[in-house]
Biotite code that builds the C-alpha atoms (Angstrom):
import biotite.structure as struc

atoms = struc.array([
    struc.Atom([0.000, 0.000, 0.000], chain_id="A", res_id=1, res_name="UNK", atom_name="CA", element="C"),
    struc.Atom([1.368, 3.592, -0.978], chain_id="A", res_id=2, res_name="UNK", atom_name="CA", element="C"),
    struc.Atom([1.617, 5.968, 2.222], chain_id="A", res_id=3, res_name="UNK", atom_name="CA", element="C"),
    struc.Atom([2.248, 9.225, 1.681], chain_id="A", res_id=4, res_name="UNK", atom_name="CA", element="C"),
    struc.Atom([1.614, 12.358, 4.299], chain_id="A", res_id=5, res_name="UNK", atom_name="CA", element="C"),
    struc.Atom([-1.218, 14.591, 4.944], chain_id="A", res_id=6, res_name="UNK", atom_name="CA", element="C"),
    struc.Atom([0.645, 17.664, 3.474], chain_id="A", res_id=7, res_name="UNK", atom_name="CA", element="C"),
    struc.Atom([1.496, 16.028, 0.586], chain_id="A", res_id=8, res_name="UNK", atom_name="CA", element="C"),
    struc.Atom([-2.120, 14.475, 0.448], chain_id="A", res_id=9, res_name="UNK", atom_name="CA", element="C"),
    struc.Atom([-3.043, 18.062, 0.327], chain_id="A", res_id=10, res_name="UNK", atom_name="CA", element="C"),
    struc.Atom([-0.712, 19.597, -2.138], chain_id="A", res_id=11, res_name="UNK", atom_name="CA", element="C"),
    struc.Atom([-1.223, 16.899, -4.953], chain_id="A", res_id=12, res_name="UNK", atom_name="CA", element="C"),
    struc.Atom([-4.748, 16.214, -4.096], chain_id="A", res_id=13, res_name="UNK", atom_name="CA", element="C"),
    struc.Atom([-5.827, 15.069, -7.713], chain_id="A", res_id=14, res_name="UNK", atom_name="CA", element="C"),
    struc.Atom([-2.918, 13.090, -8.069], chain_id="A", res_id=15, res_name="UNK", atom_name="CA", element="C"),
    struc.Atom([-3.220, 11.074, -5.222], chain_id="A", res_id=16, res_name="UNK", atom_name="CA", element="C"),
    struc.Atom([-7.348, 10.464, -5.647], chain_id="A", res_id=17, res_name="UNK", atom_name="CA", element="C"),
    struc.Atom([-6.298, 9.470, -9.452], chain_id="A", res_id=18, res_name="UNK", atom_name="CA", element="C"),
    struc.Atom([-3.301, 6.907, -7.752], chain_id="A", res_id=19, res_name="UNK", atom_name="CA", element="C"),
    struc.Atom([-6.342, 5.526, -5.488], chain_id="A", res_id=20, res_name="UNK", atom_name="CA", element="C"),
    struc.Atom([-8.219, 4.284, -7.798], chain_id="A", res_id=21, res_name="UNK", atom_name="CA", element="C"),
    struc.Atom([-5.546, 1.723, -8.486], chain_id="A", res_id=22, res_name="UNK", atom_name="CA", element="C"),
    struc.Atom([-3.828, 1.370, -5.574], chain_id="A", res_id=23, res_name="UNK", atom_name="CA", element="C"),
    struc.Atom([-5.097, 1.865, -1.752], chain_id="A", res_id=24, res_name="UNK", atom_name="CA", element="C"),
    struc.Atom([-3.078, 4.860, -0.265], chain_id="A", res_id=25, res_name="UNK", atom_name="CA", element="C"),
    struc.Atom([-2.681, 5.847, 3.353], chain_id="A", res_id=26, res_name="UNK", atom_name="CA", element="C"),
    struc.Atom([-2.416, 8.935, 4.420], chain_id="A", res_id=27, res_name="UNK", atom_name="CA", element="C"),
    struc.Atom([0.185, 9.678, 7.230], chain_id="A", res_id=28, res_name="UNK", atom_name="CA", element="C"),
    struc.Atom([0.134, 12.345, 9.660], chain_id="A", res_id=29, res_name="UNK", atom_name="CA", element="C"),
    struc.Atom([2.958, 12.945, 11.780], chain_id="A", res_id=30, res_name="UNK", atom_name="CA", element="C"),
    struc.Atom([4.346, 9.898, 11.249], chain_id="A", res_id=31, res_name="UNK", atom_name="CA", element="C"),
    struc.Atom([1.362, 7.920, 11.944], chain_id="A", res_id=32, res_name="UNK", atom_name="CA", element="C"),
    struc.Atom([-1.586, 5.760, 10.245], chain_id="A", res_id=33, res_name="UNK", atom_name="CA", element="C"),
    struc.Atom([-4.615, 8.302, 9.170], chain_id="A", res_id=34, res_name="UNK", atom_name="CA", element="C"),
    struc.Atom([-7.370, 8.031, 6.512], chain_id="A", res_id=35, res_name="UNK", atom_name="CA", element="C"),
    struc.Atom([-7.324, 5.183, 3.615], chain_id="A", res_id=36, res_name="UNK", atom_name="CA", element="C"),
    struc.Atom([-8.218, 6.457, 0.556], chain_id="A", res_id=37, res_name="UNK", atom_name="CA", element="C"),
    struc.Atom([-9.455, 3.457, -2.040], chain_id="A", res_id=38, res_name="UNK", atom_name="CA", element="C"),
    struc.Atom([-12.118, 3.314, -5.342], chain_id="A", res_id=39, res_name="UNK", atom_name="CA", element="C"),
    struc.Atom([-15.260, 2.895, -5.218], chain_id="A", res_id=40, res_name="UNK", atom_name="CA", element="C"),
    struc.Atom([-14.855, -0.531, -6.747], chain_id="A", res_id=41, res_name="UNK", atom_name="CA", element="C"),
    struc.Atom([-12.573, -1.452, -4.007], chain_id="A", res_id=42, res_name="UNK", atom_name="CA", element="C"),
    struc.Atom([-14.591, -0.312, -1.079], chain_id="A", res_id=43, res_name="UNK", atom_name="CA", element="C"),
    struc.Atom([-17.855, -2.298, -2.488], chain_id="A", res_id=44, res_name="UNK", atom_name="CA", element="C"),
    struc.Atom([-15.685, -5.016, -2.942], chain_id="A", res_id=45, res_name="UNK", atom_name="CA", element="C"),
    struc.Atom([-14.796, -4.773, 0.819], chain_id="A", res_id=46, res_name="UNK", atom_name="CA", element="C"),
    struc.Atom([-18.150, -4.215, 2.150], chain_id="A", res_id=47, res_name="UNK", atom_name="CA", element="C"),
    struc.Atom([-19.542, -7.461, -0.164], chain_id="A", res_id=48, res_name="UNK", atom_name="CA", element="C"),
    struc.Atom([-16.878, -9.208, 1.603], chain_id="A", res_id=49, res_name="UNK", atom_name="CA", element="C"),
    struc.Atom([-17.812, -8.209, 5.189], chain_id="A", res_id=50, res_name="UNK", atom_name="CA", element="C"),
    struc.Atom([-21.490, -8.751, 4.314], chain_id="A", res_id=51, res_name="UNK", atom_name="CA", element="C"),
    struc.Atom([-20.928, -12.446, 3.293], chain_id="A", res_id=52, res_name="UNK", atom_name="CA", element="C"),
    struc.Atom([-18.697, -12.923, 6.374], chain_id="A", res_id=53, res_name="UNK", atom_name="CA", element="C"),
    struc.Atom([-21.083, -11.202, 9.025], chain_id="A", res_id=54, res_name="UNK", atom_name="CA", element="C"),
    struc.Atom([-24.646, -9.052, 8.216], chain_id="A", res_id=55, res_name="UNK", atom_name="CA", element="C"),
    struc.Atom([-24.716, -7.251, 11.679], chain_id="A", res_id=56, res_name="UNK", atom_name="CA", element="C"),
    struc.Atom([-21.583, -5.886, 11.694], chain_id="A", res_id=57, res_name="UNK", atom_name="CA", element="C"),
    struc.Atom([-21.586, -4.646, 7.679], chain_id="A", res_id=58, res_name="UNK", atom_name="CA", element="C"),
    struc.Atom([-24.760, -2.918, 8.854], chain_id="A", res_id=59, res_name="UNK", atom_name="CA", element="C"),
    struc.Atom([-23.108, -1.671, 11.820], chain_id="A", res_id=60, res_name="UNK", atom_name="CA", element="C"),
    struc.Atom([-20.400, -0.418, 9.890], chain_id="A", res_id=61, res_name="UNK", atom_name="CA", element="C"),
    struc.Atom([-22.413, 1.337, 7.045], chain_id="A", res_id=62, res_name="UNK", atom_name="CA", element="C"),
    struc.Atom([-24.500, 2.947, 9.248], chain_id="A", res_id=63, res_name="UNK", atom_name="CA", element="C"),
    struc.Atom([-21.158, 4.252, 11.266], chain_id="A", res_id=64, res_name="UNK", atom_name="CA", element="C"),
    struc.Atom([-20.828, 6.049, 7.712], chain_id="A", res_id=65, res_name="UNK", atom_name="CA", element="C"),
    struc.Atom([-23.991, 7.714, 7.874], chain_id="A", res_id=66, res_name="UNK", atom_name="CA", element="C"),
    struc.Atom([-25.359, 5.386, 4.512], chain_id="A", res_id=67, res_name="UNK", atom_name="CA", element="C"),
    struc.Atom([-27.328, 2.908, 3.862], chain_id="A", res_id=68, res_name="UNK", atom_name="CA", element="C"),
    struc.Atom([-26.007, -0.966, 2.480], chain_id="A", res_id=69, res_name="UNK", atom_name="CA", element="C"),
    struc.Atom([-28.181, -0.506, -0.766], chain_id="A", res_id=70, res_name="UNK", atom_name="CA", element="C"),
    struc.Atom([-26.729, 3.201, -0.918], chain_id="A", res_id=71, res_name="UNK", atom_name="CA", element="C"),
    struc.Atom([-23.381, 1.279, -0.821], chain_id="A", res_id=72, res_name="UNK", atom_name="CA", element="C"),
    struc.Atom([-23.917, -1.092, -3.208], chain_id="A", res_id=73, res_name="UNK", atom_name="CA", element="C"),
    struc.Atom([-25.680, 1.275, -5.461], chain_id="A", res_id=74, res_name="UNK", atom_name="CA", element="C"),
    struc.Atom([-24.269, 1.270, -9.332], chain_id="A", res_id=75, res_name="UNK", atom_name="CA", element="C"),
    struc.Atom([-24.772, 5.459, -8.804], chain_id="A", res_id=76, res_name="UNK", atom_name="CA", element="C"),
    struc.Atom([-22.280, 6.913, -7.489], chain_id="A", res_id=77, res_name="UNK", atom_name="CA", element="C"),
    struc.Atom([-24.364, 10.179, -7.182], chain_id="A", res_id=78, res_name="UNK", atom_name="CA", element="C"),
    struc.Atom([-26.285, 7.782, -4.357], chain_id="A", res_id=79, res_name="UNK", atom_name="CA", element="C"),
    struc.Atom([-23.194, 8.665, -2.138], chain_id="A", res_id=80, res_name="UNK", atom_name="CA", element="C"),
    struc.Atom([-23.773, 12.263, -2.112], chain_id="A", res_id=81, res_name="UNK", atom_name="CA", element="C"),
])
């Protein structure tokens, strides 16, 4: 996984959110562990995975998100606005 830091993050903004749609990056800050940014395609991918695994805790996590699991697996991205 690519790390860079928040400044950088920052600075190079559409860079970075192009490189994430290939390749998960994590954003550092002060040395540490921050955000993950990832594609869309990735993050369904992840919740599909956590759904087939455990139902409670997917839902527990999507609603953490302030969404909804259909909202998540929605082919519209506009749905996450």
């Amino acid at each position: 996984m690519k790390q860079i830091t928040s400044a950088d993050f920052v600075r190079s903004f559409g860079d970075h959110t192009d490189a994430a749609m290939t390749e998960p990056t994590l954003i550092t800050r002060n040395g540490r562990g921050r955000p993950v940014i990832l594609s869309v395609d990735s993050y369904r991918e992840l919740l599909a995975l956590a759904v087939k695994d455990d139902v409670e805790t997917a839902r527990l996590f999507v609603s953490a998100c302030g969404t909804s699991l259909r909202q998540c697996f929605s082919p519209d991205v506009r749905s996450y606005q």
